[in-house]
Structure formats: structure tokens, C-alpha cells
C-alpha positions as CSV (number, residue, x, y, z in Angstrom):
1,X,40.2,-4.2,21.5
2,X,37.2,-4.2,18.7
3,X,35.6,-7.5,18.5
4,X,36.5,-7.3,14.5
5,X,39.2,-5.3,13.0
6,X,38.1,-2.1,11.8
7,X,38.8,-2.9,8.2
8,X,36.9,-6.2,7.9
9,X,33.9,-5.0,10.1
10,X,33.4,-1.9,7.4
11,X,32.5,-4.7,5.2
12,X,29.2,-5.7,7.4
13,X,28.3,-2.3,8.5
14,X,27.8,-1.6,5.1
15,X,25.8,-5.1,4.3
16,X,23.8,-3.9,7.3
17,X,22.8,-0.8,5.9
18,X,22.0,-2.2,2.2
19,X,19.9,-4.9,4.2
20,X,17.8,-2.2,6.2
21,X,17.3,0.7,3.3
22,X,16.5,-3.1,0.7
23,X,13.6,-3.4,4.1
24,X,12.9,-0.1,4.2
25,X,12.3,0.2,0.2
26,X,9.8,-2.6,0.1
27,X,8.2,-1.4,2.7
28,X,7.2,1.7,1.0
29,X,6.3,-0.2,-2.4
30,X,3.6,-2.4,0.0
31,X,2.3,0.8,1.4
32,X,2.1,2.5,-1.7
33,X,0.2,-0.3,-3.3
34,X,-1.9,-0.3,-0.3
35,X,-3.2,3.0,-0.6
36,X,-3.1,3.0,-4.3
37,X,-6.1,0.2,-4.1
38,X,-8.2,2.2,-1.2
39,X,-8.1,5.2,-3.0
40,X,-9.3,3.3,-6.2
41,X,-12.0,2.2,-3.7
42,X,-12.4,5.3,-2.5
43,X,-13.2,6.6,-5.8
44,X,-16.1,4.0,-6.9
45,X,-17.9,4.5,-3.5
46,X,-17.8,8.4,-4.2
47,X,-19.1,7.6,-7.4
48,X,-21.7,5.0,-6.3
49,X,-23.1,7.5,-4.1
50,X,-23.2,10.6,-6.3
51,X,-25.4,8.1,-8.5
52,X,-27.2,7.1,-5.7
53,X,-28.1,10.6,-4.7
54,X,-29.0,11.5,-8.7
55,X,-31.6,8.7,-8.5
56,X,-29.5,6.6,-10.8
57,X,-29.2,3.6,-7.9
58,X,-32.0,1.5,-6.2
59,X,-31.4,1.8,-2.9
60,X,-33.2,-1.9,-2.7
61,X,-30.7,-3.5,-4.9
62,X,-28.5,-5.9,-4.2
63,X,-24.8,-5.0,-3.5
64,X,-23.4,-7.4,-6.2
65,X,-24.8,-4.9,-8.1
66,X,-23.3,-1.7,-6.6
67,X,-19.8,-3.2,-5.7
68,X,-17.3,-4.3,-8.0
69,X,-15.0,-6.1,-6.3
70,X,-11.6,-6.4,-7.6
């Protein structure tokens, strides 16, 4: 005999489930934010060094000055 009736367990197999995918969903919204703010990052040290190789950048300054930091 089932621990729980079959018609009142239905009830939390399908909480478990909303539970997990409601897991599973923020997990993906961190993760895309994530990579969303390294490839922003990605993008202004791509364009720090293609000023840097144009002579545009001092190599000598400081990084306050090369960096923006968010």
C-alpha cells in the first residue's frame, strides 16, 4: 500500500515539479545575466586594446583610466 493515496499525492508531485522548473528558471535568468555582464566586459577590453594597438592608449597610464568599472 502507497504511503499516500494516489489522488492526494498527484497534488505534491505536481508542487514538486512547479518548485524544480520555478529553480530551474531562475537559474537560467542568473546565468544569463552573468554572461550578459562578461560579454559587455568582453567588449570594452576588445575595444581598449584595438585603441591601444592604434596608438590612442598610453601604455604608462593608469588603469583608472582604461577601465570603467561598472
Amino acid at each position: 500500500m502507497p504511503a499516500l493515496p494516489l489522488d492526494e499525492a498527484g497534488k505534491y508531485v505536481a508542487a514538486a515539479y512547479i518548485v524544480f522548473l520555478g529553480l530551474v528558471l531562475v537559474y537560467v535568468v542568473i546565468m544569463a545575466a552573468r554572461l550578459s555582464r562578461i560579454e559587455q566586459e568582453i567588449g570594452e577590453i576588445a575595444e581598449l586594446l584595438d585603441a591601444r594597438e592604434q596608438g590612442d592608449v598610453q601604455p604608462d597610464a593608469p588603469a583608472a583610466d582604461k577601465v570603467t568599472s561598472p
